[in-house]
N, C-alpha and C positions, 0 to 999 in steps of 0.2 A: 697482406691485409686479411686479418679474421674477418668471416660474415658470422651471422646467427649463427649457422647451424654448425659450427664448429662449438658452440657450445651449450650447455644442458641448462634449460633457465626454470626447469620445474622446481616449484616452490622458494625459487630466488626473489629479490628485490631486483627490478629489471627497469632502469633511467631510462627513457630511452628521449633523445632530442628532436624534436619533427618540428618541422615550420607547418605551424598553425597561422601563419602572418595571414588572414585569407580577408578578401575585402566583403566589406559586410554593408545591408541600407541602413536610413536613417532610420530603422525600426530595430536595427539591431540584431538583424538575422542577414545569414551566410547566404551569400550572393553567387559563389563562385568556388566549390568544394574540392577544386582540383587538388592541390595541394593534400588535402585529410585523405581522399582517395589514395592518393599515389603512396601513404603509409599503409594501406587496410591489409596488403599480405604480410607486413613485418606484425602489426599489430593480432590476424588471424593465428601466425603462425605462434606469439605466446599464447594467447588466449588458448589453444587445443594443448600447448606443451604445458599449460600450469602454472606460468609465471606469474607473480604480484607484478602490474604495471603500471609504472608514473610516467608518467610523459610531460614533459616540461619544451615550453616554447615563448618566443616572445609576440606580441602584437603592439606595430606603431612607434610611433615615437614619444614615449611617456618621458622621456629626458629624467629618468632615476625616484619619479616619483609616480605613485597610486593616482592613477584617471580614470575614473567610471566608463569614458566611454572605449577605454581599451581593455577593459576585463574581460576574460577568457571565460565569463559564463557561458555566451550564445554558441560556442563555438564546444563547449561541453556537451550543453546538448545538442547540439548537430549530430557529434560524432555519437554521442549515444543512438540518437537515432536512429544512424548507418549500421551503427555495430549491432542493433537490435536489443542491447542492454544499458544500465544504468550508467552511466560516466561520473563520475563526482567531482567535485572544483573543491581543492583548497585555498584554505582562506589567504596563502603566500605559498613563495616555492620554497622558505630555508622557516626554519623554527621550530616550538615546541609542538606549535599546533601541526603543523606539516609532518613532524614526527609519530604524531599519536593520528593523522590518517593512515599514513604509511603501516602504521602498527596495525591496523585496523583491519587491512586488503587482508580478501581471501584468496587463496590460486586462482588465478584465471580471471581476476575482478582490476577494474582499470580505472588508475587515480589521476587528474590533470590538475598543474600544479598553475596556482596564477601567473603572469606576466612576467618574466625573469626581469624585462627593463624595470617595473616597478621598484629596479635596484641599481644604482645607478655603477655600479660594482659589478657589474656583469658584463656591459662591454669594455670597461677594463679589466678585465681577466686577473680579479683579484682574488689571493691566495684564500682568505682567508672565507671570501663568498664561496670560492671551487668547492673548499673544504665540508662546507656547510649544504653544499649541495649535493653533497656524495656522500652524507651522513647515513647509512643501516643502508647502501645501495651495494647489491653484491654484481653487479652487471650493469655497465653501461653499453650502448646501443646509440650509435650517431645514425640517423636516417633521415638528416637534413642538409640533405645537399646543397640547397641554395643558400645555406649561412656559412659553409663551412668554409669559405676563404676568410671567414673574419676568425681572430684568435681573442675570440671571448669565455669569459667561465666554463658554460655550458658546453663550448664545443674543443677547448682543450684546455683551461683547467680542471676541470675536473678528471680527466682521466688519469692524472697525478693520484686519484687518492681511491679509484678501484680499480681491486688486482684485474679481473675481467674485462676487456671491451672488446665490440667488435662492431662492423658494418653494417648497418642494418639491409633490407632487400632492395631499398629505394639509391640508397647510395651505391649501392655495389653494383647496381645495375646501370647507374648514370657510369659510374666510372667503367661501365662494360663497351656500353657505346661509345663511349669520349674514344677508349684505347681503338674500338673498329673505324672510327669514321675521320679519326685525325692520325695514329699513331702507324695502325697498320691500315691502312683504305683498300682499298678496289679502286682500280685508277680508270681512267681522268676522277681528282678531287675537285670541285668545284666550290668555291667560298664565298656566298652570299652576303657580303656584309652593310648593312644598315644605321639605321638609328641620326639621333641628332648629332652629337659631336665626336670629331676625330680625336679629339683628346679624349676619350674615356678609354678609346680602342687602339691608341698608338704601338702599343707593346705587341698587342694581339696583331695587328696589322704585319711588322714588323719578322714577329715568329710565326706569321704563315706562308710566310713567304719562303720559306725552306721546306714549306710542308704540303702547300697545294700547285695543280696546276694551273688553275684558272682563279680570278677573283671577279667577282661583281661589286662593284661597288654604288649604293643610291643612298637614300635620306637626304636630310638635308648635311652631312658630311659631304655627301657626293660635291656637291657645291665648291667647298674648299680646293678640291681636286679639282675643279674644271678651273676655277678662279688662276688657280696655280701655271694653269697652261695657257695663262692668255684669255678665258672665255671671261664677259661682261658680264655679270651675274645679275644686275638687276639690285634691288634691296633684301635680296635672297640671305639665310642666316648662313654666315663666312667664320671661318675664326681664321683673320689674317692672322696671327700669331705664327699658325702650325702650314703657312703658305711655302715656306721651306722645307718645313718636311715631307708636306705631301710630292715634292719634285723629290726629295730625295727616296721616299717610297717608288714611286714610279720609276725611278732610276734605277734601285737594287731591282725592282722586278725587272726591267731587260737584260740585266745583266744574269741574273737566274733564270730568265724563260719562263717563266712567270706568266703569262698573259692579263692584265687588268681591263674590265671593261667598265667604261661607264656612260649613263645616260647620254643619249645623242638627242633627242628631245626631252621635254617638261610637261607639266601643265603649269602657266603660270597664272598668278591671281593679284588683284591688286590690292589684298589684305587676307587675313587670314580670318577664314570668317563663313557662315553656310549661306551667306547669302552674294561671296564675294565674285566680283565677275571674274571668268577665266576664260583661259583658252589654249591652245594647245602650239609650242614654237619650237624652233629648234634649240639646242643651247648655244646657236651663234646669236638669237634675234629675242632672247630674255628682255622682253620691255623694263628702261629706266623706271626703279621704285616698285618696282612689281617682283613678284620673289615666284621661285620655283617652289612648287609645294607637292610633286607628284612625278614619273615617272612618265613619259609619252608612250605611247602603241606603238610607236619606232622600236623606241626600247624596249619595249617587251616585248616585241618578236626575236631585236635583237639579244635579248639576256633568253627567252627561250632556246632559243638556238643551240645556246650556249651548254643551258640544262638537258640539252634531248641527248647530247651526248655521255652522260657523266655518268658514273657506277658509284658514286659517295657525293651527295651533299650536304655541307653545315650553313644551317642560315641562320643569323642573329643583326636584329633589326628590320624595320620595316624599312622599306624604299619609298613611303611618301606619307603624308600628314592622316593617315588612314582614318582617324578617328573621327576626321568630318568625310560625308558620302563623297562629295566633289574630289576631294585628292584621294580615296581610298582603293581606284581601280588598278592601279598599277603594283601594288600591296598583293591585292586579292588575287590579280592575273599571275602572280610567280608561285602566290599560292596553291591553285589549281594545278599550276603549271610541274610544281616540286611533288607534289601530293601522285599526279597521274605517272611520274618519273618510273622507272625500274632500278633506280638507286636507290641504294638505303642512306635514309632522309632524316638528319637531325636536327630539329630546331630546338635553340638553346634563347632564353630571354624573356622577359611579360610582356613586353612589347609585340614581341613575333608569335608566340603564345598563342596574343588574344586575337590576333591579325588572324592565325588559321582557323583558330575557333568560328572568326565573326564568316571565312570562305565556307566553314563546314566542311574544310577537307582533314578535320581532326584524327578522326579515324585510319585517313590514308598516309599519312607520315608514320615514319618508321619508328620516332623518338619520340616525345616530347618534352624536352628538358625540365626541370623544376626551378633552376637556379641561372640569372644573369649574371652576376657578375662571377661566382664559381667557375662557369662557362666560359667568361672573358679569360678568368686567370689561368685555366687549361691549355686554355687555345694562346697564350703570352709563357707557355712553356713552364711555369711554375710550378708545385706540388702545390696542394692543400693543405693550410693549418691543421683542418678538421683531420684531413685523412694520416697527416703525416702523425699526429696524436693518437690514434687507432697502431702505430707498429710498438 
């Protein structure tokens, strides 16, 4: 895989793809600039080499048509802001008018192209959009890791119709940690895995199992798994559906050595709610119609435990409804707890994301992914649309 600097972008036309997806208030300004940061060394690096730069992204779900409130102005000038100079919004990413901004850029000047979904041709990865989007681009530049499992226009077709492409800094560096902390580790690897449903993560589940030595397992997935062994769950959220597979995951992991841990208490609540009563049980004594919505301090001594020993961990998903204070401490305790680690420490997901941000141990993780489900599809053993269009 080509990065930038394999190739010379002065005075070229330089596409480059960044996920600008960034959540915004009801005022219309950038909440949350993580994502625009995490491009500002691919974007510094043309800006000094001389490149014309367009950057093309999408925001929301506009289902193939123009919505006001998903326009990519406020998020123009955000990045102008950052960047200390002008950013300019075209009025579309493909056309006559987007041809004569293009024509316009001087070296070193950076052009943002409206909403690519404003087409609904874009995530189907139609020829004829790709074409249109690569029109006077002598260099394209993927540095959108977290779209790149999807095989849309912008992230591979287009690079059908420029001779040039390459990795931008943001991608080349997700795929630097993925390769250290899943491919080659520092062992014991320890796999924290999270979130709501087991069916998003089957695969991933499945393919880590040949690749770590220990798993944590919470969210409200965890549930499935305990349901599966017998434990009464309460009205806790289940997908009996995947109750087989979760014994048949457990099952390959003894057979591979594998170690799986999961929650040995909760916090349970009798509604999911900031005012809902709760209390803290074990997972044999989950009161009838009352759901688990947190991890107990059993468990988190016991999953710390687990992490004091480890030289790599990847964690995707939170271990309990974090979002409200009441179930949020058992989130925050792995947080602290992964963060203070002497492992180098990946977290992949928005969910796990915004869980470190809200502990403030930002700083002290060793990663911090851009991309969930990219993340997912690495860790399920797959290549990348995006990346495998980059050879």
């Amino acid at each position: 895989m080509k990065t930038l600097r394999d190739l010379d972008p002065a005075g070229k036309n330089v596409l480059v793809r960044v996920d600008f997806n960034v959540p915004m208030n009801e005022q219309g300004e950038v909440t949350d600039d993580l994502r625009i940061r995490a491009v500002l060394p691919t974007l510094h690096y043309l800006i000094e080499h001389k490149a014309r730069i367009i950057l093309c992204t999408h925001m929301g779900r506009p289902k193939g048509q123009p919505v006001a409130k998903y326009s990519l102005a406020p998020v123009a000038a955000h990045l102008g802001a950052v960047l200390g100079m002008p950013v300019a919004l075209a009025p579309d990413c493909i056309g006559p008018e987007v041809a004569a901004a293009v024509a316009e850029l001087a070296d070193g000047q950076v052009l943002l192209l409206e909403n690519l979904r404003f087409h609904a041709e874009e995530e189907k990865n139609d020829p004829d959009f790709s074409r249109q989007l690569a029109a006077g681009i002598d260099i394209y530049v993927n540095d959108a890791f977290a779209v790149s499992h999807r095989a849309h226009a912008s992230v591979v077709g287009v690079t059908a119709h420029v001779r040039e492409r390459a990795a931008g800094f943001l991608l080349a560096r997700e795929m630097e940690y993925f390769h250290r902390c899943v491919e080659t580790p520092q062992r014991p690897l320890v796999a924290v895995i999270g979130g709501a449903k087991v069916s998003g993560k089957l695969e991933a589940l499945h393919a880590m199992l040949d690749r770590v030595d220990s798993m944590i397992l919470g969210g409200a997935m965890a549930n499935t798994f305990l349901k599966s062994q017998g434990y009464d769950v309460g009205a806790s959220k289940v997908e009996d559906e995947l109750l087989e597979d979760a014994v048949e995951i457990l099952r390959q992991a003894r057979e591979k050595k594998v170690k799986v841990y999961l929650p040995v208490d909760v916090i349970a609540a009798d509604r999911f709610s900031p005012d809902a009563v709760c209390k803290q049980v074990t997972v044999q004594d989950i009161p009838a119609r009352w759901m688990a919505l947190d991890i107990g301090p059993a468990s988190v001594i016991c999953f710390n435990e687990v992490l004091a020993d480890a030289r790599t961990i990847v964690w995707n998903g939170p271990v309990g409804a974090f979002e409200l204070e009441a179930f949020s401490r058992g989130t925050l305790a792995l947080a602290h707890t992964i963060a203070a680690s002497h492992a180098l420490s990946v977290v992949g997901g928005g969910d796990s994301n915004a869980a470190v941000k809200m502990s403030g141990e930002a700083d002290n993780i060793s990663y911090m992914s851009t991309g969930g489900g990219a993340f997912l599809m690495l860790m399920e053993g797959k290549e990348l649309p995006g990346v495998k269009a980059l050879g």
